[in-house]
C-alpha positions as CSV (number, residue, x, y, z in Angstrom):
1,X,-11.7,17.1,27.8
2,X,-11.3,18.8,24.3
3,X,-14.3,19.5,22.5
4,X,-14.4,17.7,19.0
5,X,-15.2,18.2,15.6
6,X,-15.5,16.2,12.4
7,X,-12.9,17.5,9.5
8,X,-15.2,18.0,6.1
9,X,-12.3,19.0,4.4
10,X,-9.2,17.5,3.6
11,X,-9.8,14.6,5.9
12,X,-12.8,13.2,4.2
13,X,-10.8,13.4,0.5
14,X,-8.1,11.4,2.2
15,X,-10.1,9.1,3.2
16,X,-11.8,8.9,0.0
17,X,-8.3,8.9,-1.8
18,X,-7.5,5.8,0.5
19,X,-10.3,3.7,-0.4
20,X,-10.0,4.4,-3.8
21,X,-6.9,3.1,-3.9
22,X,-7.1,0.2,-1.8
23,X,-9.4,-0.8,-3.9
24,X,-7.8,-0.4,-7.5
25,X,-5.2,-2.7,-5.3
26,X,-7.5,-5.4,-4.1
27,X,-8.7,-5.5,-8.1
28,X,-5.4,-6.0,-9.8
29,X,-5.0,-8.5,-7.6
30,X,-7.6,-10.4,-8.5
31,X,-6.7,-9.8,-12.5
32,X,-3.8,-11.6,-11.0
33,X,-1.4,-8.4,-11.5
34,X,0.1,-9.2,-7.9
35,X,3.7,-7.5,-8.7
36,X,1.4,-4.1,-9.9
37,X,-0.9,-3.6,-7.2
38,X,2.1,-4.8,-5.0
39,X,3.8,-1.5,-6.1
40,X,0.8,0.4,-5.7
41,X,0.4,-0.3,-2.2
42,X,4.2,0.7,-1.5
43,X,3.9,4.1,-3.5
44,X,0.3,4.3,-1.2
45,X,2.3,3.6,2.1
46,X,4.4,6.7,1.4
47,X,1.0,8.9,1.4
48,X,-0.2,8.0,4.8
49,X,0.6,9.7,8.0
50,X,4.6,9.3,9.3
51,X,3.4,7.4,12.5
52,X,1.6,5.0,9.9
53,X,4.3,5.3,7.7
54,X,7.3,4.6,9.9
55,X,5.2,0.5,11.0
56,X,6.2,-0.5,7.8
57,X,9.2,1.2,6.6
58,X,11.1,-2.0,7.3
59,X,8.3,-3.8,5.0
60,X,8.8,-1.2,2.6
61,X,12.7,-1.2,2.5
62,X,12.3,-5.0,2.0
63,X,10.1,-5.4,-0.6
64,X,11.8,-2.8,-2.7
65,X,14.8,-4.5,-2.0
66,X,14.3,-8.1,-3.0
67,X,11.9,-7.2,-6.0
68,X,14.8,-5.3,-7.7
69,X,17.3,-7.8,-6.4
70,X,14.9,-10.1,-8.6
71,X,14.9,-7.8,-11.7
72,X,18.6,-8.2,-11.8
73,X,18.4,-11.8,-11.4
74,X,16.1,-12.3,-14.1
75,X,18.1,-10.2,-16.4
76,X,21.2,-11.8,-15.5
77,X,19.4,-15.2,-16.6
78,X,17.5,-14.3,-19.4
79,X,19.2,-15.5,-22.8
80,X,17.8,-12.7,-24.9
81,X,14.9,-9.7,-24.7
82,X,12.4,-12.2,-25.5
83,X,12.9,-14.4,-22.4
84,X,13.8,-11.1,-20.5
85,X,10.1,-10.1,-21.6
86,X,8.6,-13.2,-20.7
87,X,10.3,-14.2,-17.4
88,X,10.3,-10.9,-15.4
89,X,6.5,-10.5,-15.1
90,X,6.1,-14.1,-14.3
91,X,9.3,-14.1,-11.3
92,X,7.6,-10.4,-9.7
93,X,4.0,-11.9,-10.2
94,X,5.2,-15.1,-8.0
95,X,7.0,-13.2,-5.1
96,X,4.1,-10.5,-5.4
97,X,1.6,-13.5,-4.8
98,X,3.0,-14.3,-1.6
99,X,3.7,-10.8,0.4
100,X,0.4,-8.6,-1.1
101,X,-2.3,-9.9,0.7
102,X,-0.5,-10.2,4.0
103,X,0.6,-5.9,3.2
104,X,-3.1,-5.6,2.3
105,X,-4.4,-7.2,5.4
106,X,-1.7,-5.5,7.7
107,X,-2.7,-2.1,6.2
108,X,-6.2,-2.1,6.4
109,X,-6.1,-3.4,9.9
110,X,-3.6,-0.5,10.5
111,X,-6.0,2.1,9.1
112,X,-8.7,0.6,10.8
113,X,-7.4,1.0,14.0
114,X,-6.4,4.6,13.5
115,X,-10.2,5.5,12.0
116,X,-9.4,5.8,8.2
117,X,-10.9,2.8,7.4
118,X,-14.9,4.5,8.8
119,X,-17.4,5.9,6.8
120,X,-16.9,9.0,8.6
121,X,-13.9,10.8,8.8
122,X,-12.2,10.8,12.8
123,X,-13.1,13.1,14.6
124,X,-10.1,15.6,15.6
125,X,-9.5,18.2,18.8
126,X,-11.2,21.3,17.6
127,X,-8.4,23.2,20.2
128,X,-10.4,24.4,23.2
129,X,-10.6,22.4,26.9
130,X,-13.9,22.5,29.1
């Protein structure tokens, strides 16, 4: 069995980072800025690992998809810049409201199982077999 070692280094900052940013997400949610934090936690999802990364690249694919599938709806609709300014927010914030805390929940749980999620950063194979 390989002889471990906890990372100080980059590890722990990641970990930091991730935290961090989870948790400017979970607060613009509760402003009620669903269709903001739900961009934040895509631009976050293309930070973490690639084995992380490639669970939700369907998700991400999706989401990016249909929210500027709804931009060009809303700006087909809107009359003038007026309603264009007033109906966007309001169409994002609705379909934000319904996938960000199910991509919150499946993240964390993600991270959680891998160790990113511990007060400690996960302990890694320093290299050498006993």
């Amino acid at each position: 069995m390989a002889l471990t070692e906890k990372v100080k280094g980059v590890q722990f900052n990641y970990v930091n980072f991730l935290w961090k940013e989870i948790s400017w997400v979970e607060d613009q949610q509760k402003k009620g800025n669903f269709a903001l934090g739900l961009q934040a936690l895509v631009d976050l999802l293309y930070t973490v690992p690639k084995n992380i990364y490639d669970q939700f690249k369907d998700k991400i694919e999706r989401i990016n998809r249909e929210m500027a599938w709804l931009r060009v709806k809303v700006r087909q609709d809107a009359i003038d810049q007026f309603n264009l300014w007033v109906l966007e927010p309001k169409v994002l914030n609705r379909y934000a409201a319904r996938e960000l805390p199910v991509l919150i929940r499946e993240v964390c749980s993600v991270l959680d199982v891998r160790g990113y999620m511990e007060k400690t950063s996960p302990e890694v194979p320093e290299g050498r077999n006993y």
